[in-house]
LOGUKE-460893 format. One line per field, with one value per atom (N, C-alpha, C): residue in three letters; atom name; z, x, y; chain. Coordinates in nm, 4 decimals. Last residue first. Example, Ala and Ser with C-alpha at 12.3 -4.5 7.8 and 13.67 -1.06 7.14 Angstrom:
<sites>
rest = [SER SER SER ALA ALA ALA] $
atom = [N CA C N CA C] $
z = [0.7080 0.7140 0.7870 0.7800 0.7800 0.7800] $
x = [1.2850 1.3670 1.2900 1.3190 1.2300 1.3200] $
y = [-0.2250 -0.1060 0.0030 -0.5690 -0.4500 -0.3300] $
kette = [A A A A A A] $
</sites>
This chain:
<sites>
rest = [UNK UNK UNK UNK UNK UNK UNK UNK UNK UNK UNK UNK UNK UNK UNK UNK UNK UNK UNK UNK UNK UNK UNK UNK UNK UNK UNK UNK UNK UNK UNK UNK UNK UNK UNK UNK UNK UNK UNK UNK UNK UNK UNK UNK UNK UNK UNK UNK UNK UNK UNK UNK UNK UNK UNK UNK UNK UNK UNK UNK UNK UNK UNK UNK UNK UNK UNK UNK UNK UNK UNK UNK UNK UNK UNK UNK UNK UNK UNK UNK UNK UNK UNK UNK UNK UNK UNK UNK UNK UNK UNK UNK UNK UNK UNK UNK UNK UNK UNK UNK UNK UNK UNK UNK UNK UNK UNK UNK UNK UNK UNK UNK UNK UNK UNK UNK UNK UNK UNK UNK UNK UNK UNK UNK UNK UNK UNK UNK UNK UNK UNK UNK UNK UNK UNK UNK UNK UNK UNK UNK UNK UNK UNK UNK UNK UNK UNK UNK UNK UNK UNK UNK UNK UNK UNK UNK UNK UNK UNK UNK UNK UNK UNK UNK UNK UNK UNK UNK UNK UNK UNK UNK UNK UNK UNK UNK UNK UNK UNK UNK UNK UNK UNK UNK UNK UNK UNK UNK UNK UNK UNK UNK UNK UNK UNK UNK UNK UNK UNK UNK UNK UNK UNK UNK UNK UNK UNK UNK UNK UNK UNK UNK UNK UNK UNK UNK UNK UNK UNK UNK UNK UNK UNK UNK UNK UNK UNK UNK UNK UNK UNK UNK UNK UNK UNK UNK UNK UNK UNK UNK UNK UNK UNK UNK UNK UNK] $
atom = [N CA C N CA C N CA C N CA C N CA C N CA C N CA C N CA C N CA C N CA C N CA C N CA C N CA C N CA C N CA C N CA C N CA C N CA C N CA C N CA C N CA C N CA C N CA C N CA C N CA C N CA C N CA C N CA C N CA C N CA C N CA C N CA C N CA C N CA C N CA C N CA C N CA C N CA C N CA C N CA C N CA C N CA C N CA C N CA C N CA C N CA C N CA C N CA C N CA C N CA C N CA C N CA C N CA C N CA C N CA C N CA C N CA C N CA C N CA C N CA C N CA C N CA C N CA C N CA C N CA C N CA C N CA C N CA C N CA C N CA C N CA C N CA C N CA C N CA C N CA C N CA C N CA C N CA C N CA C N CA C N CA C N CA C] $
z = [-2.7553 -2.8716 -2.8716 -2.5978 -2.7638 -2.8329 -2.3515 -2.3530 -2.4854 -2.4270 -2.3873 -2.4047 -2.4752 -2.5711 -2.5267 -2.1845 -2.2888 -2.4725 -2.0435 -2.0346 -2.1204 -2.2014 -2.1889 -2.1600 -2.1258 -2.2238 -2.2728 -1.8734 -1.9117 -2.0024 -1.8487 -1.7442 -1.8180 -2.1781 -2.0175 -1.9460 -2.3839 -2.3463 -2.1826 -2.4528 -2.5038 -2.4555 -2.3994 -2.2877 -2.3292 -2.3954 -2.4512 -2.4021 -2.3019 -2.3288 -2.3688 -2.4256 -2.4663 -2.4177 -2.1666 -2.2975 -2.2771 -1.9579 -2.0192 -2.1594 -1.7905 -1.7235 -1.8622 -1.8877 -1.8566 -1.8467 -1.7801 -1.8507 -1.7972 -1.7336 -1.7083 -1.8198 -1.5934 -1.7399 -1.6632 -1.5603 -1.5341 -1.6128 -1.6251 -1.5562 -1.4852 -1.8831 -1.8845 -1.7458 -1.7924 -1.8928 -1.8968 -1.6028 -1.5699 -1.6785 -1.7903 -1.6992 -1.6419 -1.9480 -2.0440 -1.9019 -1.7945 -1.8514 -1.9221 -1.4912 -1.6131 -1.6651 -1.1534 -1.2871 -1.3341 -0.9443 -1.0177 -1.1428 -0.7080 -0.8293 -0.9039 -0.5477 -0.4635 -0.6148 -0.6797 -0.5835 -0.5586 -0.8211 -0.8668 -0.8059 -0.7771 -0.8011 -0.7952 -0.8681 -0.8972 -0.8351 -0.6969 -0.7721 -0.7510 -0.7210 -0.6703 -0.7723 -0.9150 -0.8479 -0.7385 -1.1689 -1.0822 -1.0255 -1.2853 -1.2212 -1.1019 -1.5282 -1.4450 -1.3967 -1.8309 -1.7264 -1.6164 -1.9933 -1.9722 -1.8514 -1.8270 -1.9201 -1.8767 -1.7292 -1.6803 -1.8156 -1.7653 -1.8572 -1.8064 -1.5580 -1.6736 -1.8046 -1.4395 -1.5486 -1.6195 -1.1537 -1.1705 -1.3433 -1.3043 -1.3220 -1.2574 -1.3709 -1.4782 -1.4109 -1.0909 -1.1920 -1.3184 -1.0047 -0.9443 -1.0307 -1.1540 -1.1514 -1.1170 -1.0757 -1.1994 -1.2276 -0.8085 -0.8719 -0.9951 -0.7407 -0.7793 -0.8142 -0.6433 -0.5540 -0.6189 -0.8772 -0.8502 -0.7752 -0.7007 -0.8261 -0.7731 -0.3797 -0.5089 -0.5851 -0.3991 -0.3301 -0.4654 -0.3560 -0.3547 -0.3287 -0.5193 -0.4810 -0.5256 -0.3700 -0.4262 -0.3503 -0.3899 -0.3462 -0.4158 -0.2534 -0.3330 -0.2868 -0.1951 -0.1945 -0.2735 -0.3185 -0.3093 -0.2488 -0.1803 -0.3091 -0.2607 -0.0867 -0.0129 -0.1741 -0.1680 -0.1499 -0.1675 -0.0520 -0.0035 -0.0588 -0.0406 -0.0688 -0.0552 0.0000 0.0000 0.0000] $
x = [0.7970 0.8470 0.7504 0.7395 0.6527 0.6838 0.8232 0.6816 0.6633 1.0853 1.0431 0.9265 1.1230 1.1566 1.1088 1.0684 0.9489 1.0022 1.2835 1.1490 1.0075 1.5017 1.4880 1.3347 1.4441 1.4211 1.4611 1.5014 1.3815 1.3544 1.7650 1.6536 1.5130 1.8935 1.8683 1.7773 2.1253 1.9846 2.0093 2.3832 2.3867 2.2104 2.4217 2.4534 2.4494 2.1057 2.2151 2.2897 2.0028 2.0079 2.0943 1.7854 1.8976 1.9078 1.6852 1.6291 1.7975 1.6845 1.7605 1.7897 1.4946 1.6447 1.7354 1.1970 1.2969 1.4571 0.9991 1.1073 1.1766 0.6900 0.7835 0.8820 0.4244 0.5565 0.6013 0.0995 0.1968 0.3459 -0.1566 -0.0878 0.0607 -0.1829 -0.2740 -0.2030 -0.1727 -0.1036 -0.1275 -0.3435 -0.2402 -0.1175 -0.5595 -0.5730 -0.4536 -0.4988 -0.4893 -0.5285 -0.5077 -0.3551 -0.4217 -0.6839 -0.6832 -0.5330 -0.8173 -0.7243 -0.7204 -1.0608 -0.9833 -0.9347 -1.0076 -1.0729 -0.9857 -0.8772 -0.9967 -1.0639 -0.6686 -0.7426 -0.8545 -0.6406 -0.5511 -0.6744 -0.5222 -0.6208 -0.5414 -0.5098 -0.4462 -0.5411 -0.5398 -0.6365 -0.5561 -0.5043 -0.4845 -0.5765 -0.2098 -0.3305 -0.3049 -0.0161 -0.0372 -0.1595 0.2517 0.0926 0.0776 0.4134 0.3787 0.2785 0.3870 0.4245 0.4654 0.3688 0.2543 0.2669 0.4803 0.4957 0.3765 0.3314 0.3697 0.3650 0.2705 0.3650 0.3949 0.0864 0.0231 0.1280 0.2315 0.2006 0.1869 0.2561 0.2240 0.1648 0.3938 0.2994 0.2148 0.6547 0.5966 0.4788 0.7168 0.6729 0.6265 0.7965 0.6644 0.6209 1.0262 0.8661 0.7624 1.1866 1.1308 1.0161 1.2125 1.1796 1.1292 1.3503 1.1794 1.1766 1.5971 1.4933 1.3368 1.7828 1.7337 1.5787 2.0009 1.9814 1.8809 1.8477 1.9409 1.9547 1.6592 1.6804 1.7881 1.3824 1.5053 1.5237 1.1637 1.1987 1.3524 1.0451 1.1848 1.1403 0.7963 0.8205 0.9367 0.6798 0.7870 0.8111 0.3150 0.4450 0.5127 0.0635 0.1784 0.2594 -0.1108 -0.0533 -0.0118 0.0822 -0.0144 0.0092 0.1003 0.1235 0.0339 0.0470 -0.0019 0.0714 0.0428 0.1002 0.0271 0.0845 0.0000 0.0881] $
y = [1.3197 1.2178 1.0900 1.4889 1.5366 1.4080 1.4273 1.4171 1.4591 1.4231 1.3256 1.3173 1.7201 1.6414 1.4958 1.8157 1.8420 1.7362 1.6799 1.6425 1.6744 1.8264 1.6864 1.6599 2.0787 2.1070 1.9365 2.1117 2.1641 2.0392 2.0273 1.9355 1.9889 2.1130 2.2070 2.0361 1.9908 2.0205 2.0511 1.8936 2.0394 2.0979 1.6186 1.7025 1.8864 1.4256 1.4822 1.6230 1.1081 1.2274 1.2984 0.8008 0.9259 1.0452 0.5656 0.6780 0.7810 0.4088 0.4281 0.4887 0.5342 0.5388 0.4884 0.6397 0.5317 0.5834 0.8910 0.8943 0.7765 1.0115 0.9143 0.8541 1.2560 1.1375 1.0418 1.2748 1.2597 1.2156 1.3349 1.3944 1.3852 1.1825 1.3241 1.4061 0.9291 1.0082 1.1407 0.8337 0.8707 0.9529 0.8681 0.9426 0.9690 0.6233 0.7629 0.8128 0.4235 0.4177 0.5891 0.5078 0.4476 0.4851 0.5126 0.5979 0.4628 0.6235 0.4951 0.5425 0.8814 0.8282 0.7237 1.0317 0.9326 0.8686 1.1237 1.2238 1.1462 0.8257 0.9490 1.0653 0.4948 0.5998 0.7490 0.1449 0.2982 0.4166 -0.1371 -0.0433 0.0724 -0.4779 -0.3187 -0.2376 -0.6442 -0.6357 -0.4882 -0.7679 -0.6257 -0.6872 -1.0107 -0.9431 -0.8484 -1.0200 -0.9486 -0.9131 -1.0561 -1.1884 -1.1596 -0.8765 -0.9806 -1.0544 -0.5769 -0.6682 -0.8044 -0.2641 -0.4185 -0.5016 0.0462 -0.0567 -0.1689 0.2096 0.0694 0.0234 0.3341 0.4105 0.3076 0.1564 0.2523 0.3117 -0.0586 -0.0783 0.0723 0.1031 0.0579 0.0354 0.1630 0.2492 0.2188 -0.0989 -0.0267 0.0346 -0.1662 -0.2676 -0.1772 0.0538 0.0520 -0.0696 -0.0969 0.0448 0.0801 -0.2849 -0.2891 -0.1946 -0.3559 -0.3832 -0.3661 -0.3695 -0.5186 -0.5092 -0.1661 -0.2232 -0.3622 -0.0328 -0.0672 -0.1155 0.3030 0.1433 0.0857 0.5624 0.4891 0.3360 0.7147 0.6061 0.5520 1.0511 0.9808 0.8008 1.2727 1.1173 1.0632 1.5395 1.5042 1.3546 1.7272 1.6289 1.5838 1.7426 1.8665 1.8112 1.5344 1.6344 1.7228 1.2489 1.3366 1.4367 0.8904 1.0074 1.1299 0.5482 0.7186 0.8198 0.2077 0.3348 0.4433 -0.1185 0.0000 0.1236] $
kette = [A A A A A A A A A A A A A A A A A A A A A A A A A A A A A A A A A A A A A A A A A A A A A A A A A A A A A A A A A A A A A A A A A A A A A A A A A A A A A A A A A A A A A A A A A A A A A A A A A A A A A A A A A A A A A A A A A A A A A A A A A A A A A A A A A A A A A A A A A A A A A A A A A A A A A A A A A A A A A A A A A A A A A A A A A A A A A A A A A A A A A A A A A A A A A A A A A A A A A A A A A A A A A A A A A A A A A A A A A A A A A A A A A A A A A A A A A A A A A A A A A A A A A A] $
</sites>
């Protein structure tokens, strides 16, 4: 189970292997077939969907391109147009 409050900052930490990127995939409905999620997402007391969580949120894989002549800006809006 999980909680975060709005207007809060949530860092998931932990070390290679522990899940992090499992969570977040199934967080933003990318679980591969042979991964079972159970639960229910919600987003301000309402059951979210894969296009609801899109609509407010990104997510940038760890191992996507970046390039060192772009701002932090200007990576995340190239992420969210591509």
């Amino acid at each position: 189970d999980g909680l975060v409050e709005p207007g809060s900052l949530l860092a998931l930490v932990g070390s290679s292997g522990s899940g992090k990127t499992s969570l977040l995939n199934a967080l933003n409905f990318r679980q591969s077939a042979n991964l079972i999620v159970e639960g229910t997402i919600m987003l301000n007391g309402c059951v979210c969907d894969a296009t609801k969580m899109a609509m407010v949120s990104a997510y940038i894989q760890q191992d996507d391109l970046f390039y060192g002549m772009l701002t932090v800006k200007e990576h995340l809006v190239f992420q969210v147009i591509k």
